[in-house]
GUBA-337476 format. One record per residue (C-alpha): residue number from 1; z, x, y. Coordinates in pm, 1 decimal, always signed. Last residue first. Layout:
// GUBA-337476
k, Z, X, Y
NUM, Z, X, Y $
...
***
This chain:
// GUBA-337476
k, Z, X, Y
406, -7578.6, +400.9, +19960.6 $
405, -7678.4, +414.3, +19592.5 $
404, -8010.4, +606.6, +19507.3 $
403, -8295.0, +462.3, +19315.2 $
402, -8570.5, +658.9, +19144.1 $
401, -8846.6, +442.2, +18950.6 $
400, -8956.5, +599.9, +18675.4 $
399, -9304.9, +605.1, +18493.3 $
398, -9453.2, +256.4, +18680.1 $
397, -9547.6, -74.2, +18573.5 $
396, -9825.2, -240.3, +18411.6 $
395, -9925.4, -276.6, +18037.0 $
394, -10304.4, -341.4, +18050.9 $
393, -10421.1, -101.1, +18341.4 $
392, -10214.0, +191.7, +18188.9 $
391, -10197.6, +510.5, +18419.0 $
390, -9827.8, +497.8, +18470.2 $
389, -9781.0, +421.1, +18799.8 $
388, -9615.6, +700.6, +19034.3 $
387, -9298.3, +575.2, +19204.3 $
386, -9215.0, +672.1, +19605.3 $
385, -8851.4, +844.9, +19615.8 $
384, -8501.1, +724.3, +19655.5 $
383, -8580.1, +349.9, +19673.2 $
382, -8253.2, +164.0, +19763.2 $
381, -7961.5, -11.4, +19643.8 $
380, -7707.3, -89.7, +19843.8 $
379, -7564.4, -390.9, +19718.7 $
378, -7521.9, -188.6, +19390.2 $
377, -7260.1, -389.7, +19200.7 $
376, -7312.0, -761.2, +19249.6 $
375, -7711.0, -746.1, +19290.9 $
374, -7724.9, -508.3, +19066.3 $
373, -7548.5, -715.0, +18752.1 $
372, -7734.9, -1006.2, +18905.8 $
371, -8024.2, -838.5, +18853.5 $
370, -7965.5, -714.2, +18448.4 $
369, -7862.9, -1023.4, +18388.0 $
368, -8136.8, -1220.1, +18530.2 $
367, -8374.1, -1006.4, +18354.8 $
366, -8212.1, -1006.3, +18021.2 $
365, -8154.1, -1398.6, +18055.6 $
364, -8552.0, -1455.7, +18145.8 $
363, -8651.5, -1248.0, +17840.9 $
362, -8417.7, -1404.8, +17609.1 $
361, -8574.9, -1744.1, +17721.4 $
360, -8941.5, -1583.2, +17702.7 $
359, -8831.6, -1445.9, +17353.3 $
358, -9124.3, -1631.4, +17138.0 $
357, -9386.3, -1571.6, +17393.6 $
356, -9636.4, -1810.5, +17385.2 $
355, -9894.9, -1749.6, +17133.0 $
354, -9968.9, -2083.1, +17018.8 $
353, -10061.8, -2213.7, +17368.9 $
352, -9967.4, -2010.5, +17645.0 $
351, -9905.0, -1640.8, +17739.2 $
350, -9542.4, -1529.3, +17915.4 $
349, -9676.9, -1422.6, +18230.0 $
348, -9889.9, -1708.7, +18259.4 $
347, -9733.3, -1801.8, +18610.0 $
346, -9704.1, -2223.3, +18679.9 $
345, -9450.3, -2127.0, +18988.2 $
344, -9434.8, -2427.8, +19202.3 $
343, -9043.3, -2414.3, +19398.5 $
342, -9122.2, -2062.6, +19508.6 $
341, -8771.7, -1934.8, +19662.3 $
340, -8818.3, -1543.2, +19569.7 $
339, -9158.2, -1579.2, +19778.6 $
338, -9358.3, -1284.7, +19776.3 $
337, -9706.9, -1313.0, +19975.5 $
336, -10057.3, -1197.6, +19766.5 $
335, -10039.2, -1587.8, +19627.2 $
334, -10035.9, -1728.9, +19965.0 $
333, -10034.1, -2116.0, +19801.1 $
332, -10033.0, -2067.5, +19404.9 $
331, -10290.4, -2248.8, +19212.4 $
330, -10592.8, -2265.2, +19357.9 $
329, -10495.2, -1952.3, +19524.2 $
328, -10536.8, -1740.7, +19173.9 $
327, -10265.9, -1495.6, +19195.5 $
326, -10091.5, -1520.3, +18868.7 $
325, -10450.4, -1585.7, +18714.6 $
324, -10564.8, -1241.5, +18857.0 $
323, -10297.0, -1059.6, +18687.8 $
322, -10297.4, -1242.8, +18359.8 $
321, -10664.8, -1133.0, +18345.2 $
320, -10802.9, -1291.6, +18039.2 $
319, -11088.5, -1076.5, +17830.4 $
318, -11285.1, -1236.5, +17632.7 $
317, -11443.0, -1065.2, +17322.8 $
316, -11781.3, -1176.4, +17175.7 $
315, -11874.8, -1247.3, +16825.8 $
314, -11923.5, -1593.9, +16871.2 $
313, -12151.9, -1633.9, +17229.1 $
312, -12028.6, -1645.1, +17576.0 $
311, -12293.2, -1918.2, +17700.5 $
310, -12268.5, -1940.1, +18061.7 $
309, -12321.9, -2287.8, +18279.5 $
308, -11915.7, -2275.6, +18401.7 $
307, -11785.1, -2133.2, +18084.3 $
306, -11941.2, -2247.5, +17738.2 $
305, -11850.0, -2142.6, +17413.9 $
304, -11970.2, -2035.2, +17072.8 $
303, -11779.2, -2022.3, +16753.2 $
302, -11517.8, -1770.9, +16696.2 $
301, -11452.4, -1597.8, +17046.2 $
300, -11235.4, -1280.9, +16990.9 $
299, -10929.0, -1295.9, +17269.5 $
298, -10819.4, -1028.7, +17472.6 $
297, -10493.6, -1052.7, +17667.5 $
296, -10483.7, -862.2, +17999.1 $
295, -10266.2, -761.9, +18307.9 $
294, -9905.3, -754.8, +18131.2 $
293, -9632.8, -635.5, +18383.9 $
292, -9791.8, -875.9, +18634.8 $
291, -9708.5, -821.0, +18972.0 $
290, -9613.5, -1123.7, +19166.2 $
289, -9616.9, -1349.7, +18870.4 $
288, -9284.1, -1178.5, +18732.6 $
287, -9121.2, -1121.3, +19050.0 $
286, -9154.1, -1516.1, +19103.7 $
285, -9051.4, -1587.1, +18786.3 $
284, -8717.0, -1400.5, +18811.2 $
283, -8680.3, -1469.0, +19207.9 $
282, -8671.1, -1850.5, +19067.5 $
281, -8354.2, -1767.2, +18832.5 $
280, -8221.3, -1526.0, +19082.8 $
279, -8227.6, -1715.6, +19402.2 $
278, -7841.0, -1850.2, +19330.4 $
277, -7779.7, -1463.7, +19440.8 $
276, -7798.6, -1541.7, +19796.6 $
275, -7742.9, -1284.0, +20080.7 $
274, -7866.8, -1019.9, +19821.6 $
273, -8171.4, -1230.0, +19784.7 $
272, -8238.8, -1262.7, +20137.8 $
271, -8238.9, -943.5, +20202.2 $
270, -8452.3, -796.4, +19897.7 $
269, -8685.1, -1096.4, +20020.9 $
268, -8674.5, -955.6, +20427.9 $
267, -8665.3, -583.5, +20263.5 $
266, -9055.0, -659.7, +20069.8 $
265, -9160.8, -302.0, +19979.2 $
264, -8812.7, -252.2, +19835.0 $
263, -8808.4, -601.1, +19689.7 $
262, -9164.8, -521.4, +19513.6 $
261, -9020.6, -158.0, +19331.3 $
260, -8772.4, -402.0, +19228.1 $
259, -8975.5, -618.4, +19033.9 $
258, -9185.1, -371.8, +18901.3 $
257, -8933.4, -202.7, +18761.2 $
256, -8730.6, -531.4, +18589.3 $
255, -9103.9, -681.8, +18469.6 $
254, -9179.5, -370.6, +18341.3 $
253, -8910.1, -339.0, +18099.9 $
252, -8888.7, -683.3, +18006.1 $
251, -9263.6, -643.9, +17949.5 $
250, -9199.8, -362.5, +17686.6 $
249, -8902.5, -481.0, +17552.0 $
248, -8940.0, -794.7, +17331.7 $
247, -9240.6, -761.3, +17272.7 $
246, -9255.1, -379.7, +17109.1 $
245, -8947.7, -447.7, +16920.7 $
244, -9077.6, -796.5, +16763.6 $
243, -9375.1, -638.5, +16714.9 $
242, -9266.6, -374.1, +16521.7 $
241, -8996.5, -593.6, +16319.8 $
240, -9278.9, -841.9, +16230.0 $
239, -9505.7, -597.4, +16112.0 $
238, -9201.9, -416.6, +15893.7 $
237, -9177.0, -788.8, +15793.6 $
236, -9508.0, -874.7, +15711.0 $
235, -9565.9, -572.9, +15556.1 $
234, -9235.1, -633.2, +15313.4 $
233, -9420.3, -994.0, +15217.3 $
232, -9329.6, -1328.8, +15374.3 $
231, -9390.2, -1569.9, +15135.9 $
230, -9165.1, -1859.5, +15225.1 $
229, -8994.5, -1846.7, +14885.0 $
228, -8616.0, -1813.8, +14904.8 $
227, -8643.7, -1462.0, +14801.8 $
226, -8833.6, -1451.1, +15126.9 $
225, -8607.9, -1620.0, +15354.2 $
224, -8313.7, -1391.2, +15243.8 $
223, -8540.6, -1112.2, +15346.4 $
222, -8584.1, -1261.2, +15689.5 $
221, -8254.6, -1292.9, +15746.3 $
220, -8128.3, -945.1, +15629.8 $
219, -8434.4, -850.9, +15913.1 $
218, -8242.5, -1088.1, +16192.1 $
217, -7940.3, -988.4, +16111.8 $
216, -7591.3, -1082.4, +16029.7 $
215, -7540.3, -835.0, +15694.8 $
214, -7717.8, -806.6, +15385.7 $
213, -7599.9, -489.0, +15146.0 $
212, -7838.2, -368.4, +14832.5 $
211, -8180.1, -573.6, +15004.9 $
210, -8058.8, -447.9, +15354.5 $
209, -8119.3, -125.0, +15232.9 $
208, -8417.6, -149.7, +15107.1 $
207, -8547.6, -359.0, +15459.5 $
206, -8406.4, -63.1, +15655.5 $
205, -8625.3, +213.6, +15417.5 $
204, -8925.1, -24.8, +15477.6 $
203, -8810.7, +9.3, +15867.2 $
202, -8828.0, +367.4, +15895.5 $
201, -9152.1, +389.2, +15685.7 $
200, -9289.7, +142.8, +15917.0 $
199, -9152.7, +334.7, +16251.3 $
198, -9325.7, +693.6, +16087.0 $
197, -9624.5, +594.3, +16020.1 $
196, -9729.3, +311.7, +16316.5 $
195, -9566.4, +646.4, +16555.4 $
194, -9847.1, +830.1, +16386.2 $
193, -10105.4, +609.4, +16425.5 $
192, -10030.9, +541.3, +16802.4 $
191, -10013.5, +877.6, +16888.4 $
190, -10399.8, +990.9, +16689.4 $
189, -10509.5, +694.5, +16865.7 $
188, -10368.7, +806.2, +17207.8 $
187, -10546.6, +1145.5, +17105.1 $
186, -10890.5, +1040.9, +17039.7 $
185, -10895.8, +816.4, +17366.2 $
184, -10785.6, +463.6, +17421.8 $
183, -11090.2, +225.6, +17522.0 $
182, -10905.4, -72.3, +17710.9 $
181, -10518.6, -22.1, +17653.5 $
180, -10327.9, -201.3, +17364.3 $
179, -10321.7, +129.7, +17153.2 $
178, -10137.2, +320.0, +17356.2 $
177, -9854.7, +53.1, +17274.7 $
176, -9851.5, +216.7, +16908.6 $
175, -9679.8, +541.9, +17141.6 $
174, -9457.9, +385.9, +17398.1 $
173, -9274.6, +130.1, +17092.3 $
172, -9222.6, +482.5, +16892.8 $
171, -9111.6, +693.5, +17173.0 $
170, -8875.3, +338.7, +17253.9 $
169, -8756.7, +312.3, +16897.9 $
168, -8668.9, +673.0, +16827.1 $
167, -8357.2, +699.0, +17012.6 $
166, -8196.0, +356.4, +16834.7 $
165, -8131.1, +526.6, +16496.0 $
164, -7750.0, +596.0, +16559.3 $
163, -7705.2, +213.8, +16696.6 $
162, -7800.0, +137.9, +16382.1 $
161, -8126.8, -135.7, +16362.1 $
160, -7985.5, -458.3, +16261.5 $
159, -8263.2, -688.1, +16405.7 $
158, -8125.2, -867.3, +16663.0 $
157, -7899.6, -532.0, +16783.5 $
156, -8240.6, -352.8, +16794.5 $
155, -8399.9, -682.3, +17027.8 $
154, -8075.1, -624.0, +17245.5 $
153, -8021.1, -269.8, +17274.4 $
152, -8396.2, -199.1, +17318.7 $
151, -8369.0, -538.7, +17603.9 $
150, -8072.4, -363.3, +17791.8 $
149, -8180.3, +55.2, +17727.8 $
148, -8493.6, +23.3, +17917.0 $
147, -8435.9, -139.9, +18282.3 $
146, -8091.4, +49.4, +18279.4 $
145, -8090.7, +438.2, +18319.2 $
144, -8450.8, +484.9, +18210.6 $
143, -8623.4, +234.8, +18450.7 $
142, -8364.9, +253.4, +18717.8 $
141, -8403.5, +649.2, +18740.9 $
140, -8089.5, +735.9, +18901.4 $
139, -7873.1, +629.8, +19191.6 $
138, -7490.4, +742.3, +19305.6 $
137, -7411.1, +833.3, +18902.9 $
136, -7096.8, +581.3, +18937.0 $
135, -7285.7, +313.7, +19032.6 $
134, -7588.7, +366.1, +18772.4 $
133, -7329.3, +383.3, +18507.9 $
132, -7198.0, +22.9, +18640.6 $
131, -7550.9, -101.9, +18637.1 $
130, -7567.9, -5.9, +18274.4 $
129, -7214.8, -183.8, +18200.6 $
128, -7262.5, -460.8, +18391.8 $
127, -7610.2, -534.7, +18193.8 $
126, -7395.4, -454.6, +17876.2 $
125, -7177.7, -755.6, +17943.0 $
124, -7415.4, -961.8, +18052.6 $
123, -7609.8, -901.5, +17735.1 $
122, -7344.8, -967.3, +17510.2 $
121, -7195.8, -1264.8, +17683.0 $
120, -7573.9, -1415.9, +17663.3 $
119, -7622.9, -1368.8, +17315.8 $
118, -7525.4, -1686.4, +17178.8 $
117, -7687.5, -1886.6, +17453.3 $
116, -8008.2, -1658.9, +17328.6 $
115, -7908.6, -1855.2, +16939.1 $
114, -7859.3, -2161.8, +17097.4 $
113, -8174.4, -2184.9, +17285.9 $
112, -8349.6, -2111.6, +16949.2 $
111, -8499.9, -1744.5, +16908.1 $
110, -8361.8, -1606.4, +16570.9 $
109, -8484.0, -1960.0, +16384.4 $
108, -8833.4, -1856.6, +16548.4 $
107, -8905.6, -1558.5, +16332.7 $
106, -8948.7, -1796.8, +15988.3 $
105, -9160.4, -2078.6, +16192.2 $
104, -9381.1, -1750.8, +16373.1 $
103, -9472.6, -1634.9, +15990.4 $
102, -9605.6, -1968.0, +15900.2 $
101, -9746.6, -2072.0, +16175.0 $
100, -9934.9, -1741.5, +16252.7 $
99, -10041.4, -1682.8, +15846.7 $
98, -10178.4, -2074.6, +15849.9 $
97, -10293.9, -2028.5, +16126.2 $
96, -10411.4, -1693.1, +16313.0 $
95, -10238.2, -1343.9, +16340.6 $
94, -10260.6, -1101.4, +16613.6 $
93, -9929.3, -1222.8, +16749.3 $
92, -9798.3, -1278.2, +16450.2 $
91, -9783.2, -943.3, +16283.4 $
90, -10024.3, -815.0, +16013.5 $
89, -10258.3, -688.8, +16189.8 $
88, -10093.7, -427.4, +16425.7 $
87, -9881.5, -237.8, +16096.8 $
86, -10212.8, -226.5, +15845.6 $
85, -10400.1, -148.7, +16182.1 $
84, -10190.3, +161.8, +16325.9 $
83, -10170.4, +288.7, +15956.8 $
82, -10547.9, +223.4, +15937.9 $
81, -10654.1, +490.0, +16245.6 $
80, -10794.5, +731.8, +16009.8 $
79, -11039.7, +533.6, +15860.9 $
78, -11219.0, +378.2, +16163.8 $
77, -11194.0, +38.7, +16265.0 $
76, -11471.6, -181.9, +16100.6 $
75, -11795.8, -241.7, +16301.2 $
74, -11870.7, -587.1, +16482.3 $
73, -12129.8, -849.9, +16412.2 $
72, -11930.2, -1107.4, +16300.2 $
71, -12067.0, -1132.4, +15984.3 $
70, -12052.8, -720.8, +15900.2 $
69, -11678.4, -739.1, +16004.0 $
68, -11577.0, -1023.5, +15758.3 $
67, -11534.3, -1326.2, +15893.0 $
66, -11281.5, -1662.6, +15880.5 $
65, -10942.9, -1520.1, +15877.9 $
64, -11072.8, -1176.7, +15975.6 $
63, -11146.7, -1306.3, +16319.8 $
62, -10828.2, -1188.5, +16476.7 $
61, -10674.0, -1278.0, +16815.9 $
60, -10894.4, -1631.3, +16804.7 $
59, -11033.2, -1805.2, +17017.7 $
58, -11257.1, -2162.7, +16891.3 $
57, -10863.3, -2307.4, +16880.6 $
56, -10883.7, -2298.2, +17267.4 $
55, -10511.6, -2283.6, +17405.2 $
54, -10526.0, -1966.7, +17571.1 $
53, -10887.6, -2030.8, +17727.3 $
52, -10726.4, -2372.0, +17869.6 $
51, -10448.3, -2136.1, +18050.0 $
50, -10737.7, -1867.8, +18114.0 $
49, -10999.2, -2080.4, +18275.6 $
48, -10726.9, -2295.4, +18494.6 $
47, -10606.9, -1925.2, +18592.8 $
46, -10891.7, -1766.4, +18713.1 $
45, -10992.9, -1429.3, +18672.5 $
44, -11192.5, -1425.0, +18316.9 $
43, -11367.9, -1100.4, +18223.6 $
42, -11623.1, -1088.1, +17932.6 $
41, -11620.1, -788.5, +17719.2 $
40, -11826.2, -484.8, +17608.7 $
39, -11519.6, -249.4, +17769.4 $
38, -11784.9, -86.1, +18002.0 $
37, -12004.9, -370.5, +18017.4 $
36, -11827.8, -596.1, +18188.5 $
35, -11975.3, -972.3, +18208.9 $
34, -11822.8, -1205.4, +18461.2 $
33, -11655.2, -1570.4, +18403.5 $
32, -11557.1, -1785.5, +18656.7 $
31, -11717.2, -1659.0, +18957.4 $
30, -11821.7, -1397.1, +19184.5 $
29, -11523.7, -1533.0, +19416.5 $
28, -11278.3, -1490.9, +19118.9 $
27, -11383.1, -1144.5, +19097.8 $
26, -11358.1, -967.8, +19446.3 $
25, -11009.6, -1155.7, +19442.5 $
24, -10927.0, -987.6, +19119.0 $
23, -11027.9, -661.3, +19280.1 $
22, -10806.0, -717.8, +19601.3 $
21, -10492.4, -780.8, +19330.0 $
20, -10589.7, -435.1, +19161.3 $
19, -10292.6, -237.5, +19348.3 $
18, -10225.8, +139.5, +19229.0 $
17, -10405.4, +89.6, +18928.1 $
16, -10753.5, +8.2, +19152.4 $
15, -10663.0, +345.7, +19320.5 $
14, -10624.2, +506.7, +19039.1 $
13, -10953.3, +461.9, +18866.7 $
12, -10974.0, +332.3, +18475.1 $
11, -10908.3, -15.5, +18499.8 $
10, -11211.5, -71.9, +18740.3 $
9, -11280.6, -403.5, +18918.3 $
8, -11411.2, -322.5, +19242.1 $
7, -11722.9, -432.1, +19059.3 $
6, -12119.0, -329.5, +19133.0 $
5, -12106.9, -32.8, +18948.7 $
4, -12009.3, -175.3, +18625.6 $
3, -12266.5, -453.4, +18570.7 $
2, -12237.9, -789.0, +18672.1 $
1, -12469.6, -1032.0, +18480.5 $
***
């Protein structure tokens, strides 16, 4: 078994951050599953391993649907951090069947094609807008001034949060988020419980008054759906809301800054993209596989499995690199080489199996918006000053990105 000194692969030094790609190689050619003992988990890098991993029914994101703590060998979360859990737990994406189905059925009415075809005038039109601000400023941070406030808007306009109220989401979203990264210290915890405080009382005050006065929205919608009798209860909708917030922004975000932080490193593809905006759809995925704005989803492993001879036994967390997976060469030719025009993109950006992203198609319009709207009104876009990473490994992308117009 690998130990930690004898892996490139370290989520904790800055130089890794700053471009773990090399790592994953280092991995994938040690082989198909590796022991890390830092995080107590088992790494997968490759991406036939994760995309059959992600549809294994012997995973699970939880294992309280068929263990206590004591019988899966692992300790309860600590007292003080049960706000973050109460809120975390009870949404779908770290639910199983029949809660998962059940819950994911209700959310997915708000996510059918012709629901996001819906949208698309709306989002268009506020993508122009944003990149129109940008114009007029001569550059500004691209993450703050439009690669944040499109998919907020959006996701908060879904729901029926008031455009007064809309401030708080993101320091919220940035704070529970904390939460997501391997090992978070003391004080991210202390963050992420707080901001799991104050955004569910927020919303449980939302849900009472959408009980006097139901309007258009996703949360009147899922109230309505619970008087009707599908059993969703006020924490799974304040869960619900959360996640659906968090989700449906945070890798939108990231994908969008990381994106074009890779055209200005790559001028022939920025080129060639500005000389041909048709490339947007595929430039989309591409850009998205390239650098991975989420590098790892843990799964618990409920009965014991088998990976290439090794025997990862129940009780055990797996770790799936998203990152390495979107660069496996067995999959994609040249993977470290960005190719807008990539006809064979199978990326994992968006998860698989039962946990595939809900809003990938309002994710892809957001993104394509929001380019196109550059594309067409900042032709000269450019990188006004070298971006620092946050220092994440799980959610990647950087603090800012500063872009002048030319």
């Amino acid at each position: 078994m690998a130990g930690p000194t004898d892996l490139a692969f370290d989520p904790w030094d800055p130089d890794f951050l700053a471009d773990p790609y090399p790592a994953y190689a280092e991995l994938r050619a040690r082989g198909r599953v590796i022991r890390y003992d830092p995080t107590d988990q088992w790494l997968v890098p490759h991406h036939a391993d994760v995309s059959a991993l992600l549809r294994d029914r012997r995973l699970g994101r939880t294992y309280r649907h068929r263990f206590t703590h004591e019988d899966f060998g692992r300790s309860a979360p600590p007292p003080e951090h049960e706000p973050f859990h109460t809120l975390n737990d009870h949404g779908m994406l770290d639910l199983e069947p029949p809660d998962h189905t059940r819950i994911r059925r209700l959310v997915s009415k708000a996510f059918t094609p012709r629901t996001v075809e819906r949208l698309e005038p709306y989002v268009r039109g506020l993508a122009r807008e944003l990149a129109g601000g940008l114009v007029r400023n001569g550059g500004g941070d691209l993450l703050a001034d439009v690669a944040e406030p499109l998919p907020v808007a959006v996701i908060a306009e879904m729901l029926g949060i008031p455009q007064a109220d809309r401030a708080q989401l993101r320091p919220w979203s940035a704070d529970i988020c904390g939460m997501y990264e391997l090992n978070p210290s003391a004080d991210t915890a202390a963050r992420a419980v707080r901001a799991s405080q104050e955004f569910s009382e927020y919303l449980r005050r939302l849900i009472a008054d959408r009980r006097k006065e139901p309007r258009d929205d996703l949360m009147s919608g899922l109230i309505a759906a619970h008087d009707e009798g599908d059993r969703l209860t006020e924490q799974e909708m304040v869960s619900t809301a959360v996640l659906l917030l968090n989700a449906g922004h945070e890798a939108t975000v990231n994908a969008t800054v990381n994106g074009w932080w890779a055209l200005f490193r790559r001028p022939d593809q920025l080129a060639a993209l500005r000389a041909d905006h048709s490339l947007v759809p595929s430039a989309v995925e591409e850009l998205m596989r390239y650098d991975t704005p989420l590098q790892l989803f843990e799964r618990w492993v409920l009965e014991d499995i088998e990976i290439d001879g090794t025997t990862i036994p129940r009780g055990s967390e797996i770790a799936m690199l998203f990152g390495s997976a979107n660069h496996d060469p067995a999959v994609f030719a040249d993977p470290g080489r960005l190719d807008l025009a990539r006809e064979d993109n199978p990326h994992i950006s968006f998860s698989a199996g039962i946990h595939y992203c809900i809003g990938a198609p309002l994710a892809r319009m957001e993104l394509a918006a929001s380019m196109t709207a550059l594309l067409e009104q900042a032709p000269t876009l450019a990188l006004a000053a070298e971006p620092e990473r946050k220092p994440g490994f799980v959610i990647r992308g950087p603090a800012a990105l500063r872009v002048e117009v030319r």
